[in-house]
DOFITI-296058 format. One record per residue (C-alpha): residue number from 1; x, y, z. Coordinates in nm, 3 decimals. Layout:
N
     i         X         Y         Z
   NUM         X         Y         Z
...
//
This chain:
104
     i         X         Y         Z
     1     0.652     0.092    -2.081
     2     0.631     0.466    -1.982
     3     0.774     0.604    -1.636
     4     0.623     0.846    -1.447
     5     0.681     1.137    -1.693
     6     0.535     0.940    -2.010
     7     0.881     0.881    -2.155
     8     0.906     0.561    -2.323
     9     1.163     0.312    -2.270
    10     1.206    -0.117    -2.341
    11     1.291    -0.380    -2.000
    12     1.349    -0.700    -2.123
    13     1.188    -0.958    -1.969
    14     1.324    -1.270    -1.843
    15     1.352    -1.655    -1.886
    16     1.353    -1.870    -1.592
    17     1.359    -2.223    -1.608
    18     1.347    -2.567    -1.365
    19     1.395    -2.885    -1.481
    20     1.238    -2.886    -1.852
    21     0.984    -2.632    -1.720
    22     1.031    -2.274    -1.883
    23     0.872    -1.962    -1.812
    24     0.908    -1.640    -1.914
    25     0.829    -1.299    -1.679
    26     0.698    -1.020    -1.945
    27     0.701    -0.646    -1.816
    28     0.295    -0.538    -1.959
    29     0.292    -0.202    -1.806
    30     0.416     0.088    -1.596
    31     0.048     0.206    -1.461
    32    -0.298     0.089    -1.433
    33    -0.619     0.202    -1.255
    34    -0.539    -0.095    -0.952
    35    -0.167    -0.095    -0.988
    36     0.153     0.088    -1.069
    37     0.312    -0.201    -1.228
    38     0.200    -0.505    -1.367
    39     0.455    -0.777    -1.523
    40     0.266    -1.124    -1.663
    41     0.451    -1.442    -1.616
    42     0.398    -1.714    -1.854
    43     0.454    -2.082    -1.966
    44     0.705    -2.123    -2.261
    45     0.683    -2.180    -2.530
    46     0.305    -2.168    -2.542
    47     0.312    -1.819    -2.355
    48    -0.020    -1.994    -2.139
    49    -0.089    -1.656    -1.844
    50    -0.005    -1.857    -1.570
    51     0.018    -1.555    -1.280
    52     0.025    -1.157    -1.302
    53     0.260    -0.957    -1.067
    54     0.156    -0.608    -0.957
    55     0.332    -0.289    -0.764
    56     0.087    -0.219    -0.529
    57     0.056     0.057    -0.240
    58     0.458     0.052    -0.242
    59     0.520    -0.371    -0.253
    60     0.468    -0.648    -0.541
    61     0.230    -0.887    -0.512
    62     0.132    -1.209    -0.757
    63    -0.192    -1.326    -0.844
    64    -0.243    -1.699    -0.895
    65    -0.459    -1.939    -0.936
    66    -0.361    -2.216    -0.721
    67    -0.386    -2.566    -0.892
    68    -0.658    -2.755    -0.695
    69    -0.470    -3.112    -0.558
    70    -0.576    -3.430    -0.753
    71    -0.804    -3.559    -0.505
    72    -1.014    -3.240    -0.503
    73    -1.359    -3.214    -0.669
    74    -1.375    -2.856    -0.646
    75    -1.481    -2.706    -1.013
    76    -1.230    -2.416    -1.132
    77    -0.927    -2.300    -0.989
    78    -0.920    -2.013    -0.690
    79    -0.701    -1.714    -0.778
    80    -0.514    -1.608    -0.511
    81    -0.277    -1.250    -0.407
    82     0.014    -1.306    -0.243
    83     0.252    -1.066    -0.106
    84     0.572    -1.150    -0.323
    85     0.856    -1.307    -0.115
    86     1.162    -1.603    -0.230
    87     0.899    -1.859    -0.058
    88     0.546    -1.745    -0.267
    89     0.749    -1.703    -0.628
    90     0.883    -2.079    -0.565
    91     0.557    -2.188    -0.473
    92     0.422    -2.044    -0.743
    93     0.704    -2.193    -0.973
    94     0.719    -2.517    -0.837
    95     0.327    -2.554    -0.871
    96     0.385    -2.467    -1.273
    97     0.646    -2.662    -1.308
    98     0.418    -2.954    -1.115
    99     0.111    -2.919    -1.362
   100     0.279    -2.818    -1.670
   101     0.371    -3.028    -1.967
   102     0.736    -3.024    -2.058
   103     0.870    -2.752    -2.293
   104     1.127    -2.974    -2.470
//
């Protein structure tokens, strides 16, 4: 990534994880035309793009698409922002870890 005065530097990202459900949150970039920040978090070990989280106007937000419920016949999956709170980022895990297969 590259700060504000285009030096480079390395975040790591991180590996969260409930029940046999991993994911991993990937720092992409410091700026982009819609954002200041965008980090990606993925499925392991696949690395499947579940959501994206971006620094916008001063706060983080995620974009995900919600997993339609089983008795649903709508076709595709609705992407939605959220601002990014304790309660939306285990929403959004806890609907991963609901329609993902296992990472053993």
């Amino acid at each position: 990534m590259r700060d504000a005065d285009h030096q480079i530097f390395e975040i790591p990202a991180l590996f969260l994880q409930k029940g046999p459900t991993r994911v991993l949150l990937d720092p992409v970039a410091y700026h982009v035309p819609w954002a200041e920040g965008v980090v990606d978090l993925y499925l392991m070990p696949t690395y499947d793009d579940m959501a994206s989280l971006y620094f916008e106007k001063g706060g983080w937000v995620i974009h995900y698409p919600l997993q339609p419920e089983p008795i649903e016949t709508q076709s595709g999956n609705e992407t939605k922002t959220l601002a990014l709170s304790e309660k939306t980022i285990n929403h959004v895990l806890d609907s991963i870890a609901q329609h993902a297969a296992p990472s053993f």
